[in-house]
C-alpha positions as CSV (number, residue, x, y, z in Angstrom):
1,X,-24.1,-21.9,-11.6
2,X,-27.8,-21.8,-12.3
3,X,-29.3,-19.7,-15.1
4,X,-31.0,-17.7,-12.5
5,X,-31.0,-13.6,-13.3
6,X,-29.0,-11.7,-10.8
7,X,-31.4,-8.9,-9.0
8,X,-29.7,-6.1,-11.3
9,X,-30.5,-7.8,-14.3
10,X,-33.7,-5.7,-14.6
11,X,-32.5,-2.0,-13.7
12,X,-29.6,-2.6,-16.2
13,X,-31.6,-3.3,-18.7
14,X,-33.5,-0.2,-17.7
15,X,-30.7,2.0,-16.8
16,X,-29.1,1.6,-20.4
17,X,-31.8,3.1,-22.2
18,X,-30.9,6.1,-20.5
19,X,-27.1,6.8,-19.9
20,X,-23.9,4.9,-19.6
21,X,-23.7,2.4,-16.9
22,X,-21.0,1.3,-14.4
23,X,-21.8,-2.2,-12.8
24,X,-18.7,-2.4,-10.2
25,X,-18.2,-4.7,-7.1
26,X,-15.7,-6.9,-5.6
27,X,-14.0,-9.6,-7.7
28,X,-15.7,-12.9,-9.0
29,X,-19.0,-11.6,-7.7
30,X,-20.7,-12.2,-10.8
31,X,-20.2,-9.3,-13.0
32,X,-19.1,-10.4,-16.5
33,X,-21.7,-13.2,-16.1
34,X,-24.5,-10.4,-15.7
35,X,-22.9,-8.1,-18.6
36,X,-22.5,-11.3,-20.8
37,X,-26.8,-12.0,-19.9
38,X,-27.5,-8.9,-21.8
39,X,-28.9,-9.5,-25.8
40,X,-25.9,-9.7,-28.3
41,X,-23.2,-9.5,-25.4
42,X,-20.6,-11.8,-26.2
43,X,-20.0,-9.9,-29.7
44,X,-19.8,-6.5,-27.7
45,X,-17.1,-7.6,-25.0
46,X,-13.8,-5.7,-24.6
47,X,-11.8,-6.7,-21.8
48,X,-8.5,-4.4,-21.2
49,X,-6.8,-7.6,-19.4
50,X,-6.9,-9.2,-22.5
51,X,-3.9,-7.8,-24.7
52,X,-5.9,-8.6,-28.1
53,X,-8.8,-6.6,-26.6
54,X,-6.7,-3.9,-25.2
55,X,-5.3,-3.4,-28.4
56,X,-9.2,-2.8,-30.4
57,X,-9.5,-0.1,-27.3
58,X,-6.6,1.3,-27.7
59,X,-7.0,1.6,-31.7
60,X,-10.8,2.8,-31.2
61,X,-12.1,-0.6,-33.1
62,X,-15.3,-1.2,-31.3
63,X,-17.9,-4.3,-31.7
64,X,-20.5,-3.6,-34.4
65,X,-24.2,-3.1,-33.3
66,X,-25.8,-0.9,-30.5
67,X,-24.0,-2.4,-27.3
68,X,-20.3,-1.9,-25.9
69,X,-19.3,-3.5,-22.8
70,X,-15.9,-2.5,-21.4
71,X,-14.7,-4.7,-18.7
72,X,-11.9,-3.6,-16.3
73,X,-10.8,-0.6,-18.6
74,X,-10.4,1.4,-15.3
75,X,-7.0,0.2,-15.0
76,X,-6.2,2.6,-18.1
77,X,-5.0,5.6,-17.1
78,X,-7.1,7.7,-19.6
79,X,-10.2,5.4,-19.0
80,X,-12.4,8.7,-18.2
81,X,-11.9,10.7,-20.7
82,X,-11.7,7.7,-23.3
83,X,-15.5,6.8,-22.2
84,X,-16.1,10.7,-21.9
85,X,-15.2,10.9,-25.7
86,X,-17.5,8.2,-26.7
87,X,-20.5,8.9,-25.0
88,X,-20.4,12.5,-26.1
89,X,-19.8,11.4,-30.1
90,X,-22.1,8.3,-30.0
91,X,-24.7,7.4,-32.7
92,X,-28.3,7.5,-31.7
93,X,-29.3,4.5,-29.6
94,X,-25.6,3.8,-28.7
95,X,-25.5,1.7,-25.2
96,X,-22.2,1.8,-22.9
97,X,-21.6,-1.1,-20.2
98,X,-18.6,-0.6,-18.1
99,X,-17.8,-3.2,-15.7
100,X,-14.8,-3.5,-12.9
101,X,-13.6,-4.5,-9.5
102,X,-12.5,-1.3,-8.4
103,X,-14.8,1.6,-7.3
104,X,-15.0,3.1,-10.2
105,X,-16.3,6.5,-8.8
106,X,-13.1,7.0,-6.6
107,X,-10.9,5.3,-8.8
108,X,-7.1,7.0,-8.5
109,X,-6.6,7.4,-12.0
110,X,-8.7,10.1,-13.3
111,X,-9.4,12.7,-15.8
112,X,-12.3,14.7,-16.8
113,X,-15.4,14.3,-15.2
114,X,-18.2,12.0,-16.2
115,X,-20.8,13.4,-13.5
116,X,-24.4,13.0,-15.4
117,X,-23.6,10.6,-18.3
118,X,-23.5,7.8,-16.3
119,X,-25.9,5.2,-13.8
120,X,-24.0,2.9,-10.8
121,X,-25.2,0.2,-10.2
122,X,-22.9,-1.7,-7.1
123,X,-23.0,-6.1,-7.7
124,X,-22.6,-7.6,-4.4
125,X,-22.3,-11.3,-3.0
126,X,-25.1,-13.4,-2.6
127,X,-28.5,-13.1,-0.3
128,X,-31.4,-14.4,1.2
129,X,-33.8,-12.6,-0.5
130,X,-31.7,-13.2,-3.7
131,X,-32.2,-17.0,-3.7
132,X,-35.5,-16.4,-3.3
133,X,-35.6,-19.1,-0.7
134,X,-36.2,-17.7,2.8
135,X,-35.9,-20.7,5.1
136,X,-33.2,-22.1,7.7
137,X,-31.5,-24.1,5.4
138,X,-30.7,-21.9,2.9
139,X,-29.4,-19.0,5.5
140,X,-26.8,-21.8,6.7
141,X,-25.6,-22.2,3.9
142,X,-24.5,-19.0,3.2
143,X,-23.1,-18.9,6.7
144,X,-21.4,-21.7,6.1
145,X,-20.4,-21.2,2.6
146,X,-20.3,-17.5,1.7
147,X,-21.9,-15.3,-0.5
148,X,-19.6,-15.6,-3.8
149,X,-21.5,-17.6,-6.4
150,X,-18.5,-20.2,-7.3
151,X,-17.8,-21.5,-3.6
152,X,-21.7,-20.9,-2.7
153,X,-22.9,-23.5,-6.1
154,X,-19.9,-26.1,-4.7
155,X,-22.0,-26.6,-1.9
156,X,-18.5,-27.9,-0.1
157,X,-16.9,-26.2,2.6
158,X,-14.0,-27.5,1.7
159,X,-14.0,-25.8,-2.1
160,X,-15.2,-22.5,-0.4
161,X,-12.2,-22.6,2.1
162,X,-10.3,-23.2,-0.8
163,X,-11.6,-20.1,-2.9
164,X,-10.9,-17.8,0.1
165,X,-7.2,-18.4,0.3
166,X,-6.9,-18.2,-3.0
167,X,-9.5,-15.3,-3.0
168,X,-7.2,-13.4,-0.6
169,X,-3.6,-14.4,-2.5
170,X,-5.8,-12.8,-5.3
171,X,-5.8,-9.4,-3.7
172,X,-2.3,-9.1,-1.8
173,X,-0.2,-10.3,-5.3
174,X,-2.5,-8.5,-7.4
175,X,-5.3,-6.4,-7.0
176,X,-3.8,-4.3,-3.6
177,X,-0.2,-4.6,-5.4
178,X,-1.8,-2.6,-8.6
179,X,-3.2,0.0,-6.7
180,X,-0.1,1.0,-4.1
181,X,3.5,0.6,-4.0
182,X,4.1,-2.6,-1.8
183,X,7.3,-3.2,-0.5
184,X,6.1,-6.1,1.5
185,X,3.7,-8.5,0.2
186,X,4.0,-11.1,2.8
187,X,3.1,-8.1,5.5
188,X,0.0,-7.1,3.8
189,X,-1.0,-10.7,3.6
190,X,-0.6,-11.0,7.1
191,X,-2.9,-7.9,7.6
192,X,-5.7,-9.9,5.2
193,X,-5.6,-12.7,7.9
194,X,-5.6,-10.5,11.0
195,X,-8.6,-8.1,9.8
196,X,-10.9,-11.0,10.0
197,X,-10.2,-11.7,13.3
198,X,-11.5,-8.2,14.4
199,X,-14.6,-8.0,12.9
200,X,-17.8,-6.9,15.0
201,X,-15.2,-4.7,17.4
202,X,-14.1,-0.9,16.6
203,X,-10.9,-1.1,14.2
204,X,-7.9,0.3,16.0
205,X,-5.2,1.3,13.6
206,X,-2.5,2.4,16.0
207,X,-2.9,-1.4,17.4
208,X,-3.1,-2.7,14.0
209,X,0.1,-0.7,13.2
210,X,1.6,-1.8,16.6
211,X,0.8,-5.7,15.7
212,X,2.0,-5.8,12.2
213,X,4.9,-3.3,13.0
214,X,4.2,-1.4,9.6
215,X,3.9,2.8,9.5
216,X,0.6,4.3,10.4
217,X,0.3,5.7,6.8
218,X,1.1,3.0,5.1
219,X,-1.9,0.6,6.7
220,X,-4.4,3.2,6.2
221,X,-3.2,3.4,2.6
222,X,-3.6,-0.6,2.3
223,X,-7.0,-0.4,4.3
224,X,-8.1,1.8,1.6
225,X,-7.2,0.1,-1.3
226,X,-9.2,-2.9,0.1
227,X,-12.2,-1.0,0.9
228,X,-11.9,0.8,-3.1
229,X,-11.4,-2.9,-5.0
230,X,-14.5,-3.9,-2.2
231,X,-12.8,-6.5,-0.3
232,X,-13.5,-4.8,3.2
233,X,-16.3,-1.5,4.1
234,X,-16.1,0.2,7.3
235,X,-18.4,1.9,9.3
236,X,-19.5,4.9,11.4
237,X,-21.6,5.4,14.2
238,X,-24.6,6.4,14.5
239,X,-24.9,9.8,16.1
240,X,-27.6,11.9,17.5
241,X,-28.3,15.3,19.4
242,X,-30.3,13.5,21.9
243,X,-28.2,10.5,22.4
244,X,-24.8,10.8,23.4
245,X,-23.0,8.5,21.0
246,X,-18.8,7.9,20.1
247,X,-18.3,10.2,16.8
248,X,-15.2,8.6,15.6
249,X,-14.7,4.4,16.2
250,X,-15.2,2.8,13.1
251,X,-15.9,-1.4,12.9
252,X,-15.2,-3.3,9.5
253,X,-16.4,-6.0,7.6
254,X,-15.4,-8.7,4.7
255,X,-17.2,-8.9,1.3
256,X,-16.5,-12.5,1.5
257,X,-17.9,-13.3,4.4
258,X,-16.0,-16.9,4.6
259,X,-12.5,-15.3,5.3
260,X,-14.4,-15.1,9.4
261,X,-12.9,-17.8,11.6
262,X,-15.4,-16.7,14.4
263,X,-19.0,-18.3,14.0
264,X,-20.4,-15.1,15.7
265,X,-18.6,-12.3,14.2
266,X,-18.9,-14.7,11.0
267,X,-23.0,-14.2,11.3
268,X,-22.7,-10.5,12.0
269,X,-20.7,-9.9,8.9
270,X,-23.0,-12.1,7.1
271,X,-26.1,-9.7,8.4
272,X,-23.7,-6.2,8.1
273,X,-23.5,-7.4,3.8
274,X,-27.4,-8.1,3.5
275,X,-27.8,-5.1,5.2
276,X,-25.0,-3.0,3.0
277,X,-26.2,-4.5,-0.1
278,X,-30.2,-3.3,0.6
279,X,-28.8,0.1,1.2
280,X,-26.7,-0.1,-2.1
281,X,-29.8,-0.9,-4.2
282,X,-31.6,1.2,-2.8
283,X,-29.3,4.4,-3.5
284,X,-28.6,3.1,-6.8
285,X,-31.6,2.0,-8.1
286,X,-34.4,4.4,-6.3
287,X,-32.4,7.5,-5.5
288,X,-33.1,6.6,-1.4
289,X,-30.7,8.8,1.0
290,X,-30.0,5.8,2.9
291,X,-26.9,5.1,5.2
292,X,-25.5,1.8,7.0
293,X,-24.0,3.1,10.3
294,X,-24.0,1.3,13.9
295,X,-24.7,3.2,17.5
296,X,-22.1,3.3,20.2
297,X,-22.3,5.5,22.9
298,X,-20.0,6.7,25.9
299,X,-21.7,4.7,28.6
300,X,-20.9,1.6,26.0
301,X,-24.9,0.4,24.7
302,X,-24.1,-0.4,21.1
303,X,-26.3,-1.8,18.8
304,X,-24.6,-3.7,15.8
305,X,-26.6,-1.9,13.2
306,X,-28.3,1.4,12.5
307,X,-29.9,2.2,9.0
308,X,-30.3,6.0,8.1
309,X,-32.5,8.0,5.9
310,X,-31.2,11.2,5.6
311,X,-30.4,11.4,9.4
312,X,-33.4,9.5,10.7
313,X,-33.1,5.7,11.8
314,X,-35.7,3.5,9.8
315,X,-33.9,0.1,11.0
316,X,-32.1,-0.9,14.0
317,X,-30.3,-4.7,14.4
318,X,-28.7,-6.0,16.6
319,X,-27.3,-9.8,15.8
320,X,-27.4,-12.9,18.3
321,X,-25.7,-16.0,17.7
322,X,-28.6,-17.5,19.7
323,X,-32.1,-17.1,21.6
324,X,-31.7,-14.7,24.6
325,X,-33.1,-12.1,25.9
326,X,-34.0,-8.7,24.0
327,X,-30.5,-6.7,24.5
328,X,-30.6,-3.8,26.3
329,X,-29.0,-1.5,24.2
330,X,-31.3,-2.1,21.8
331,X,-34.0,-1.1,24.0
332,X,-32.3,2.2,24.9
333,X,-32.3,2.9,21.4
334,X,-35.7,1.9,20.5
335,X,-37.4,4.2,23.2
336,X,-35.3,7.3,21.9
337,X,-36.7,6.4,18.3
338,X,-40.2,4.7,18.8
339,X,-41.3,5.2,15.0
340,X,-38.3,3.5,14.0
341,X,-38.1,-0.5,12.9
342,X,-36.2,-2.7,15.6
343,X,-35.3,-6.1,15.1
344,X,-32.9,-8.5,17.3
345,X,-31.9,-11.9,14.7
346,X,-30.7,-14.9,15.6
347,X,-28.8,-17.1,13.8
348,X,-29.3,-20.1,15.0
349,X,-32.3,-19.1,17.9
350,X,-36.0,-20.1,16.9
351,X,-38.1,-17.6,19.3
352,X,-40.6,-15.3,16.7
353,X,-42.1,-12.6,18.5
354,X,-42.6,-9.2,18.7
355,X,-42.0,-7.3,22.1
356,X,-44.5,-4.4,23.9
357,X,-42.3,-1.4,22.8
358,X,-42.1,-3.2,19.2
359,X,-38.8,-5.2,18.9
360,X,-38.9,-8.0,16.8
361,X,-37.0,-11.1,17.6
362,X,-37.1,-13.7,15.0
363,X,-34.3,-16.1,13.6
364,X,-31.9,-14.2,11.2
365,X,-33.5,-15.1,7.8
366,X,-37.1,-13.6,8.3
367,X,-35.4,-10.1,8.2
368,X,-32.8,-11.1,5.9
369,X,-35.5,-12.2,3.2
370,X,-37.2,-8.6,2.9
371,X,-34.0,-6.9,2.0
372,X,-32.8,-7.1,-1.9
């Protein structure tokens, strides 16, 4: 993997001169390589899946010097009030790195409240505008590859189809399995290879349930536990008073965006993680009100993408696997929300133009390479 910084190298760096901070994403997404960048890391690393390391945590023997990094401590109960302890008692200068695959803010084990003594800062897969190489070539092969570092750097499709079996055997057997009572771990395998095939269409869980023949509770328990350890994200439409959109169809999409056998959907969940990874930065890093939705309405326009500030649009998308013309939900939207930014992407089109009412159409990457 090159030596490259990942783009929260900086507001880490930053962030730690002022509070705790928790770095959390999905796994293998590159976040022990970013806490290990930091000066004098390697001497300051505690991870609780390491029994030697779990015992200095438990037995309160910390690294010397001004840097602690905890890595997947959320999986201790007590991990809240443990880190609440030491930030409250810490010497002067004291910085506190916690990393983990979980979301750490919703996390099911608990305890007194850490609200103001720490930063988030969400790691996702990677980007366009992270490679810092906006052209065709590059965009394909994430498309083709995915956005996880290790199968991305193999450059072989075969390694990355590899990585997301294993990726996903990685999540039933373990990760899912720590967080709920599974009875049947073949059955929620078998719902990691059928969400994939839905992505881009509103999720249906009574048809989901139907399919897989499991309780209605129980797949919104597992759906959850993917969408808290950041395997899947789901979401909401877009609603309005002046447009008369669906309040309650949710769609979902894969971190890894690899695990989609269809090229299409495949692109859109591509586009739906650039997008949700902008957003994230941007809430974590500038304190931006921004939201990730997508517009459906009850006549059935839909546009694949909607981003909010506050409850404003600023950026509509809709996704085309090729040239064609400008869709016309997208135009619907558009003239309800002229001052807002409108852009139809292809991913494999070539057409760059902008249209009279102010639609961009460009291939997929031009958009993608503004977006952190």
């Amino acid at each position: 993997m090159p030596k490259r910084s990942r783009y929260l190298a900086a507001p880490l760096r930053a962030d730690l001169k002022r509070k705790m901070v928790f770095v959390a994403g999905p796994r293998q997404v590159g976040k022990t390589t970013l806490a290990l960048g930091l000066p004098s890391a390697r001497k300051a690393y505690l991870n609780w899946d390491a029994a030697p390391h779990r015992d200095r945590i438990l037995r309160s023997e910390l690294p010397e010097g001004k840097l602690w990094i905890f890595d997947e401590i959320h999986k201790y109960r007590r991990w809240r009030n443990f880190l609440k302890g030491l930030y409250d008692v810490r010497p002067r200068g004291q910085q506190i790195l916690v990393t983990g695959s979980g979301r750490l803010d919703l996390y099911r084990y608990g305890g007194d409240s850490l609200q103001g003594r720490y930063h988030m800062l969400r790691l996702h897969p990677l980007s366009v505008a992270e490679l810092g190489a906006p052209n065709a070539a590059r965009f394909h092969d994430l498309l083709r590859l995915g956005g996880f570092p290790e199968p991305f750097f193999s450059g072989s499709e075969t390694q990355a189809q590899r990585w997301t079996r294993e990726y996903r055997t990685l999540l039933v057997r373990e990760e899912v399995a720590a967080l709920e009572n599974v009875q049947d771990l073949d059955l929620l395998e078998l719902l990691m290879l059928r969400l994939p095939e839905l992505v881009g269409s509103p999720l249906s869980i009574n048809a989901l349930r139907e399919d897989l023949q499991v309780a209605h509770k129980t797949l919104v328990k597992w759906i959850a536990a993917l969408e808290r350890l950041y395997a899947v994200f789901r979401l909401s439409p877009f609603g309005a008073p002046r447009i008369r959109a669906v309040k309650k169809e949710q769609k979902h999409y894969h971190m890894d965006w690899h695990a989609v056998p269809n090229e299409a959907a495949r692109f859109e969940n591509l586009v739906a993680c650039h997008l949700l990874k902008w957003v994230h930065y941007e809430q974590d890093v500038n304190g931006r009100d921004l939201d990730l939705r997508y517009f459906r309405d009850i006549d059935r326009r839909e546009v694949d993408f909607v981003v909010v500030e506050g409850r404003q649009p600023i950026l509509m998308v809709e996704c085309k696997w090729n040239d064609g013309e400008v869709d016309r939900s997208l135009r619907y939207l558009k003239t309800r929300f002229p001052q807002c930014d409108a852009w139809q992407v292809s991913a494999v089109g070539t057409k760059d133009y902008q249209t009279p009412e102010g639609i961009r159409v460009s291939p997929a990457y031009r958009l993608l390479a503004g977006l952190r």
